[in-house]
N, C-alpha and C positions, 0 to 999 in steps of 0.2 A: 289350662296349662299351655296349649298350644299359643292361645291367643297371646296370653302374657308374653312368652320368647318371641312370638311374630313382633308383641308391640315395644318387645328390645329393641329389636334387632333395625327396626327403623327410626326407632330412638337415636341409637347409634350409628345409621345411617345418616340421620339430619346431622346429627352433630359433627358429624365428618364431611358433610357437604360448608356447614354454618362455618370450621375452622378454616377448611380452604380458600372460603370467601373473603374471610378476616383476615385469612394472610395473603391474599392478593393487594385485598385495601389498604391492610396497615404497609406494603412493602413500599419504601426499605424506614427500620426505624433506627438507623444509625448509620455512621460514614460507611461510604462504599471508596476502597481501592481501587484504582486504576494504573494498570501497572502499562509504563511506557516502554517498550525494549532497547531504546538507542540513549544517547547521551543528549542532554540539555539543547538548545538551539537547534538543532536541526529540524527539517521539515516536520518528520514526526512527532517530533516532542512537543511543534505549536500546534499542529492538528489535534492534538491529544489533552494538551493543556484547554484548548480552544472547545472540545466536547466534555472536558471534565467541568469546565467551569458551566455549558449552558446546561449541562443535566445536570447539575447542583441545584440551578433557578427554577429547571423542571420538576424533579424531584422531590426537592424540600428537605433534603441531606446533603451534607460536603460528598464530592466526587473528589478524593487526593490524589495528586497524580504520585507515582512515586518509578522514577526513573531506573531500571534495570538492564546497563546497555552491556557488551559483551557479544562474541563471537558472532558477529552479522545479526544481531538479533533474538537468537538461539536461545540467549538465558533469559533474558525475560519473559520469550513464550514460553519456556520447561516451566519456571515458577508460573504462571496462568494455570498450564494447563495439572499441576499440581495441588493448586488453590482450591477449597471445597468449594464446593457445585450451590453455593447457598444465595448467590446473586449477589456479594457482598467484595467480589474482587472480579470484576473487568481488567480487558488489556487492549490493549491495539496493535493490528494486524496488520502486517505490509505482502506488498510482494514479496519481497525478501522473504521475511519468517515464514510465511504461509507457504508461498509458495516455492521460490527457488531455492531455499535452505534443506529442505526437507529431500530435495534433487539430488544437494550436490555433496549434502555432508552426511555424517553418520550422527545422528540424534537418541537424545535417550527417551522421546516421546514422538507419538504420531501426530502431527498436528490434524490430520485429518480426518483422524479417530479420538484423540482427547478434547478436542476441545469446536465449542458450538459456534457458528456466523451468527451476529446480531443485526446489524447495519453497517454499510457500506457509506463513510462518511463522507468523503471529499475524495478526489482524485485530481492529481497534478501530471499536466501535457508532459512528455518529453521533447526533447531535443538533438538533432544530430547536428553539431557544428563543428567547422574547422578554423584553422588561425589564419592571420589574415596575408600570411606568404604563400598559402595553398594555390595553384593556379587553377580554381574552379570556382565560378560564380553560382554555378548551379549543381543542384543533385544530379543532373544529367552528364554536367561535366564532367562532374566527380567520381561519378563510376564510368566513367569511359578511362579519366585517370588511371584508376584502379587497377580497371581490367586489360590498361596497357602494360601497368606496372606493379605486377601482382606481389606483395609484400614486400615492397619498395616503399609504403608510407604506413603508416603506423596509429595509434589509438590509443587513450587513457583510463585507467577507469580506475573507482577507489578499492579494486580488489578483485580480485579472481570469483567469479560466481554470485559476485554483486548483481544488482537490477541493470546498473548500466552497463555493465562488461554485458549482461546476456544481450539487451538489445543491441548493442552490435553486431554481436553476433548473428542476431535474428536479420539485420540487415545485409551482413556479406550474405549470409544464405538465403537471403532473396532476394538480392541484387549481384550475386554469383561474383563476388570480389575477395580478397583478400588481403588483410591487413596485417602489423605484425600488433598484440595488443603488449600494455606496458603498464603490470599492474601497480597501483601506490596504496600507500597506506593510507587512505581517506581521501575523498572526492578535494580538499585543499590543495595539496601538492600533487595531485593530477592534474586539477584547472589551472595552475601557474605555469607547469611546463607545456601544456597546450596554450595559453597565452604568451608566453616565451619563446614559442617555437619551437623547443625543442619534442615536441610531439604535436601530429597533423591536428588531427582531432578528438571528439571528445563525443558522447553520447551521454545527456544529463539531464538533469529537473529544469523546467524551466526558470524557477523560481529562487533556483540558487544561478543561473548565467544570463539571465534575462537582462542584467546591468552590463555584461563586459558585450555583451550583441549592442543593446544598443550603443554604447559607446566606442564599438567600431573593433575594437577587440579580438573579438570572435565574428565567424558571417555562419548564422544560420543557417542551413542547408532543405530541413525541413524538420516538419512538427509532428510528435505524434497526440492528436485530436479528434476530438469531431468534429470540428471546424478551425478553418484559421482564426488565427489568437489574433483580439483585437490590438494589442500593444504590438503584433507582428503581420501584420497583415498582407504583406507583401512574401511573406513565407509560407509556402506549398503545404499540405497534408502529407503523408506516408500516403493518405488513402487515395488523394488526386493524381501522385505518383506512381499508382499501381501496385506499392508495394503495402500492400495492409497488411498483412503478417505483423508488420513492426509498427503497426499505426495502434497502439495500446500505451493506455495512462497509468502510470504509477497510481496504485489505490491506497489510502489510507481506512481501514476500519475496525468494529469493535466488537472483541471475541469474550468467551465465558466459557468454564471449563464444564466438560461434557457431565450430562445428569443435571445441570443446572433446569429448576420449572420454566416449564414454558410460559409462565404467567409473567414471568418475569423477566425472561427474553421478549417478549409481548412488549412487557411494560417499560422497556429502558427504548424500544425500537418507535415505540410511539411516542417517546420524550422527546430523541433525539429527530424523528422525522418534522417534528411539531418547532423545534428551534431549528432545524436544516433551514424552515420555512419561515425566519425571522429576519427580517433587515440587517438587526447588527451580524446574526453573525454570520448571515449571506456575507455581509460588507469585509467583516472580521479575516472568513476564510480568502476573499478577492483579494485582499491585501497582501496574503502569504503567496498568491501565484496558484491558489487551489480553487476547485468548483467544485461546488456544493451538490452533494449528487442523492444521499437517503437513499428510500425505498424499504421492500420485502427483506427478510430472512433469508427467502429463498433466490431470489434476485441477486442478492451477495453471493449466495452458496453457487451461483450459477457461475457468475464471476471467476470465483476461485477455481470452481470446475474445469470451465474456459483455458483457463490459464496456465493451469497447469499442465494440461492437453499439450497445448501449443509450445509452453516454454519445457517442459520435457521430452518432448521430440527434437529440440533446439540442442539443450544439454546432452543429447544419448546419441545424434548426428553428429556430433562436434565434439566428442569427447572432452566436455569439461567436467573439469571433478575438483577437490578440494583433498587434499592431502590430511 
């Protein structure tokens, strides 16, 4: 009798090891969502389209992207982090959602309790530029500017609590300046009145002002990088400048809602590490103004950690908030 329930009971052990196994192998056996949180063309949208399509090739199922934009981001990570935990609906993670939304607004979910880091896809440099009546050549100039003329020149951004509104911010309070900021409704009609003049400068992606620098436009001030950017190579780091604080890249990458198996954050992390590491679409993301960056789980999670650190000491010193 004994023997018999002992030779259940490993019966039902194997079988419980043999199903897990089967479902690590067979994942995934249908489309998997990918849900993008901004609107169409924008940076995120191709970095997102751009991992949905090589984990389709990796994978051996459609990856759909399906676009959810809205309040900075905010509604497409609530539906993520809403989404069952079945591996079957990914999203993409920005600064914004992940990290500065969760700062400055009041949300109906934790991003940093609902939902998992998978990989850390691409990251795009920033930018501190001004228009080309500013009388400073250099960053050096431009906060002596500044600090003669303390809220006498001014800044754009596409919204209050946005990524590029904080890294200015990040920059007056490490380069002890002050500016007055002038928010818009989308990074558009921010870039036009800083190339118009009518506001100094602009703190941006590089990938969206990279065309008005080089064609004179705008004068880059400096970059935030690991190194200087080869299309700008004659433009300084934050980090050369002393001020590292603000020498951080906009990240793009790819979340899953919390209780999702590890076999399967596993297995989407090593698809997507394995095309990070492909030509086209090393070539693909170079094109958008993005670097190909991959890696750990935890590596991401470090990131976001990082980040949050740094830009909610920024937010809670500076009294930004979002009504």
């Amino acid at each position: 009798m004994i023997f018999s329930k002992l030779l259940q009971t490993i019966t039902i052990s194997l079988f419980g090891v043999v199903s897990v196994a089967q479902a690590e192998a067979d994942y995934p056996t249908r489309p998997i969502t990918m849900i993008i949180p901004f609107a169409p063309g924008g940076a995120t949208d191709i970095v997102g389209r751009l991992a949905a399509d090589y984990l389709s090739k990796e994978l051996g199922q459609p990856v759909v992207p399906v676009n959810r934009a809205g309040a900075g981001g905010s509604i497409g990570a609530s539906a993520l982090a809403k989404a069952d935990a079945d591996g079957y609906t990914l999203g993409v993670a920005t600064v914004s959602t992940h990290v500065v939304n969760p700062i400055v607004m009041q949300l109906d979910y934790d991003p940093h309790d609902a939902l998992l880091p998978v990989i850390r896809v691409a990251a795009v440099p920033n930018v501190l530029a001004v228009n080309d009546t500013v009388p400073a050549k250099t960053m050096g100039e431009f906060i002596a500017l500044l600090q003669k003329n303390p809220d006498q020149h001014s800044f754009a951004s596409a919204g209050i609590g946005g990524i590029n509104h904080i890294m200015c911010e990040m920059f007056m309070a490490s380069s002890d300046t002050k500016m007055m900021h002038i928010p818009y409704k989308g990074s558009g009609p921010a870039m036009a009145d800083v190339i118009g003049g009518r506001v100094d400068a602009i703190c941006d992606q590089i990938s969206s002002s990279q065309a008005h620098i080089q064609s004179g436009k705008l004068r880059a001030l400096a970059v935030a990088a690991p190194e200087r950017l080869a299309s700008l190579p004659e433009v300084p780091t934050f980090e050369e400048l002393e001020l590292p604080d603000v020498n951080s890249m906009a990240w793009y990458g790819i979340m899953t809602p919390k209780g999702t198996p590890q076999f399967i954050i596993d297995k989407v992390n090593t698809a997507l590490n394995r095309a990070l590491g492909s030509e086209p679409m090393i070539s693909a993301l170079k094109a958008t103004g993005s670097i190909p960056i991959g890696g750990t789980q935890q590596e991401f999670a470090d990131i976001i950690n990082d980040d949050s650190e740094k830009i909610g000491h920024v937010v809670k010193t500076r009294n930004i908030s979002i009504q």
